[in-house]
MARFISE-529918 format. One record per residue (C-alpha): chain; x, y, z. Coordinates in Angstrom, 2 decimals. Example, Ala and Ser with C-alpha at 12.3 -4.5 7.8 and 13.67 -1.06 7.14 Angstrom:
2
<r chain="A" east="12.30" north="-4.50" up="7.80"/>
<r chain="A" east="13.67" north="-1.06" up="7.14"/>
END
This chain:
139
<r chain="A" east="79.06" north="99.01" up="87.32"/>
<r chain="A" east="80.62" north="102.48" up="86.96"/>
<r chain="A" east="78.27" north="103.63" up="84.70"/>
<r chain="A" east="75.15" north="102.92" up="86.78"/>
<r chain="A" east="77.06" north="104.91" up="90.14"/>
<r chain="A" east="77.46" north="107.64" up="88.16"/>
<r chain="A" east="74.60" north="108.29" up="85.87"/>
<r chain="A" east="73.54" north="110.71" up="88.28"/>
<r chain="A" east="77.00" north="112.70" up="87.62"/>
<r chain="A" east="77.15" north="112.76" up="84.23"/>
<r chain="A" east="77.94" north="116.60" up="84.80"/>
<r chain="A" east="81.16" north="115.89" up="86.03"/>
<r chain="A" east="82.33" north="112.58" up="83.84"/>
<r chain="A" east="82.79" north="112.51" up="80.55"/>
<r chain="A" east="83.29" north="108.61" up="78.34"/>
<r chain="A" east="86.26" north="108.34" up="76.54"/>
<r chain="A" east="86.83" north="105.62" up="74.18"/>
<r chain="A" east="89.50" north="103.29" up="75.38"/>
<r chain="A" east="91.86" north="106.45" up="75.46"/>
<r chain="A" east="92.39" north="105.14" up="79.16"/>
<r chain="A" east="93.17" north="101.79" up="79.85"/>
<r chain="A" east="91.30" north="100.25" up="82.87"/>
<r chain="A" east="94.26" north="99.81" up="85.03"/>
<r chain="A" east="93.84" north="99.10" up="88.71"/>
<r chain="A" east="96.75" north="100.87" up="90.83"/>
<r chain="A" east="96.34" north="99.61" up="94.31"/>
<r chain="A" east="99.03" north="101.56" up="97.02"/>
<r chain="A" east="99.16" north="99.53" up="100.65"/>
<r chain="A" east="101.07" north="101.01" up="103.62"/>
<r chain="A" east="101.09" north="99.53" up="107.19"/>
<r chain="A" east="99.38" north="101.59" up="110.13"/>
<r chain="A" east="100.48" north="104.71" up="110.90"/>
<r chain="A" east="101.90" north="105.79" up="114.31"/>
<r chain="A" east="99.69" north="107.65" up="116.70"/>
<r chain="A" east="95.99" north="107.25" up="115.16"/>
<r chain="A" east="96.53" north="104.50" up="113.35"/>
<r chain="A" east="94.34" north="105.76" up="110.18"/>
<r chain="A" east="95.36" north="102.74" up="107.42"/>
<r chain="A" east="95.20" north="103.55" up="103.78"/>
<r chain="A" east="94.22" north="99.79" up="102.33"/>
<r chain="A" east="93.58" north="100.87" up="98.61"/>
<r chain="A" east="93.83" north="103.47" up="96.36"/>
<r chain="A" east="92.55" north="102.97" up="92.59"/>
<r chain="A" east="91.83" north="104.38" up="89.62"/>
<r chain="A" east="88.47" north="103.83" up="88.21"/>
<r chain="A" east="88.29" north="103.03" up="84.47"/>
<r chain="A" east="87.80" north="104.90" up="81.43"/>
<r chain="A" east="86.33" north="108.03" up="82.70"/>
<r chain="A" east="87.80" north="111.84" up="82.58"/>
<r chain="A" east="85.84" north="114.36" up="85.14"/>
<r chain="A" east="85.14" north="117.38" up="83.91"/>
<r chain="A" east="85.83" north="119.26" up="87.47"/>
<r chain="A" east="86.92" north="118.38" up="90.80"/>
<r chain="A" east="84.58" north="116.65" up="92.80"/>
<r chain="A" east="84.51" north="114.63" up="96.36"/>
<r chain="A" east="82.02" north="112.39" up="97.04"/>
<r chain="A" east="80.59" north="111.11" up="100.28"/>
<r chain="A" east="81.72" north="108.13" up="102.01"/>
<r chain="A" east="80.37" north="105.14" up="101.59"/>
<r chain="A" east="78.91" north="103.59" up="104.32"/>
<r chain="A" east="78.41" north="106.83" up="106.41"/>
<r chain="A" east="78.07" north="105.99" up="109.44"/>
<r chain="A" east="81.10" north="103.41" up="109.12"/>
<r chain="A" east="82.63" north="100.85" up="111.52"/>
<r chain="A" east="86.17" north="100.70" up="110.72"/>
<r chain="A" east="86.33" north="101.36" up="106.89"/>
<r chain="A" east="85.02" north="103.82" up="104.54"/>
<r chain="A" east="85.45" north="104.07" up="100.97"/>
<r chain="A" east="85.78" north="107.78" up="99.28"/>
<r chain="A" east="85.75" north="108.90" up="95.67"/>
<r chain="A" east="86.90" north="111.90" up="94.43"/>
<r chain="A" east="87.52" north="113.08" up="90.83"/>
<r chain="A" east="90.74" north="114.97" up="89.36"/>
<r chain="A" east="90.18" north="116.40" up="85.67"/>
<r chain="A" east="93.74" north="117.05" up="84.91"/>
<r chain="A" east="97.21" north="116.65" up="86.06"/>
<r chain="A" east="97.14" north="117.93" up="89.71"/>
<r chain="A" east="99.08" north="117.67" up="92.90"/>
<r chain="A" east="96.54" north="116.31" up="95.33"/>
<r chain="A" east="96.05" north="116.35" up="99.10"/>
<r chain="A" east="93.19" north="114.44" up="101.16"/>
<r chain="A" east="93.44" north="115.08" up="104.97"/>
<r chain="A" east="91.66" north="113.39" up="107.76"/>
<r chain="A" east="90.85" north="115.66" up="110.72"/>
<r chain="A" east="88.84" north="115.86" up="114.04"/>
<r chain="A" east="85.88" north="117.87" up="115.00"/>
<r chain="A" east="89.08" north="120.48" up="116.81"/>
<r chain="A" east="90.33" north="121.31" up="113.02"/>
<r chain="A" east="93.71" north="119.06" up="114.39"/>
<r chain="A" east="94.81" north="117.24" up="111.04"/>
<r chain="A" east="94.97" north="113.11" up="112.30"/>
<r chain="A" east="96.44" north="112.39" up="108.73"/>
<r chain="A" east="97.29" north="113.23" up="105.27"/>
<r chain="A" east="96.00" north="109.80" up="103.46"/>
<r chain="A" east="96.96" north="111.49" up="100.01"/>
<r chain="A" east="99.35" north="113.55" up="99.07"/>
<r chain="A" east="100.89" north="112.96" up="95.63"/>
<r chain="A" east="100.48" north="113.66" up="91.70"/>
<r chain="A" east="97.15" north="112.62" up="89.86"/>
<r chain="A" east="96.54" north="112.33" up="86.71"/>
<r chain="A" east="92.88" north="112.75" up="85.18"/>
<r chain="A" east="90.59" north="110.16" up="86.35"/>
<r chain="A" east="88.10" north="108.66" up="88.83"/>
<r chain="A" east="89.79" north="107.32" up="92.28"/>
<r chain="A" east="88.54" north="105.48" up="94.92"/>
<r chain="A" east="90.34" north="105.60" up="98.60"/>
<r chain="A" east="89.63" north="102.95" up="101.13"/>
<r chain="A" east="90.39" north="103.91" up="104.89"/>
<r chain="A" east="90.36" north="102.13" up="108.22"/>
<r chain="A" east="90.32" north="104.47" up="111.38"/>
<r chain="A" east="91.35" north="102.09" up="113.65"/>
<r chain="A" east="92.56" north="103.17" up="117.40"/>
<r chain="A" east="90.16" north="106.68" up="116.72"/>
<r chain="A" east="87.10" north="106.81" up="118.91"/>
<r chain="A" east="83.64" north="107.21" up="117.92"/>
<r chain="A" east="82.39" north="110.42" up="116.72"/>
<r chain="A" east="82.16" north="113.14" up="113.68"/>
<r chain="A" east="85.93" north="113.62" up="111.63"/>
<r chain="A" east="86.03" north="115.54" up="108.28"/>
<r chain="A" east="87.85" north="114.93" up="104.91"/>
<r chain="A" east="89.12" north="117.25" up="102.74"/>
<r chain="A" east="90.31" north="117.30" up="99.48"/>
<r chain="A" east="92.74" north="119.97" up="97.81"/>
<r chain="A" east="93.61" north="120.11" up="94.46"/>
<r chain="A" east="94.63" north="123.46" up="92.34"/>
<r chain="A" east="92.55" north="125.76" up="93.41"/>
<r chain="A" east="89.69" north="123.97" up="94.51"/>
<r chain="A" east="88.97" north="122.46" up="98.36"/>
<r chain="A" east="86.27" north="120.80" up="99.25"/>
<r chain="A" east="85.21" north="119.05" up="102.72"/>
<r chain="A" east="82.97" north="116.51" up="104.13"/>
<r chain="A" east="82.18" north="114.87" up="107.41"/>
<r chain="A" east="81.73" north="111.19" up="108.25"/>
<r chain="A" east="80.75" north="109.39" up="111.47"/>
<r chain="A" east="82.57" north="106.31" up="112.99"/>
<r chain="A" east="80.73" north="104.43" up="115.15"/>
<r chain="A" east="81.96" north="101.22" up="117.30"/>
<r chain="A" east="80.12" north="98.36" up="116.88"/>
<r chain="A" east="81.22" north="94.94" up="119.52"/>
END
């Protein structure tokens, strides 16, 4: 399934033969105070090594409640994703820890935000990248 979402970015992945074990990491942590922006999952995707940084868009965009984001780390980097409103105010930082190489996936709920345009943002070494996504409420 991998393979077919990203035979458009073959640029950035490169196949490595078993010299990664498919290992799903999954991290859960309750909601957060004040916004209440959940992190449900975070994984690692398989048996693929980027060959730069990369964020992709969300998926669905526009969302209801949760969005799925991937993002690519080529080597061993300290990583940061940050959720923030259209003000530049930072409403969360989802990710902040040590990657190793590989192709992750982060699933988010923005409960208890209202509707509208907020912006992701990855940093990693010396490359940032951001992103917008719309939330919409839906009865």
């Amino acid at each position: 399934m991998l393979e077919k979402q990203t035979a458009h970015k073959n640029i950035y992945l490169k196949f490595l033969n078993n010299e990664i074990h498919s290992t799903q990491k999954t991290k859960h942590t309750g909601i957060k105070e004040g916004y209440k922006i959940m992190v449900l999952n975070q994984s690692i995707m398989g048996k693929y090594i980027p060959l730069s940084f990369n964020l992709e868009q969300n998926h669905p965009n526009p969302f209801n409640r949760k969005t799925s984001i991937k993002y690519y780390v080529p080597y061993k980097s300290k990583v940061i994703i940050m959720v923030f409103n259209c003000d530049g105010f930072i409403l969360e930082k989802v990710v902040k820890q040590e990657h190793n190489a590989g192709v992750y996936e982060l699933e988010i709920c923005l409960d208890g935000l209202p509707e509208g345009v907020y912006f992701y943002q990855l940093i990693a070494d010396r490359y940032t990248e951001t992103r917008s996504m719309e939330l919409i409420k839906m009865n």
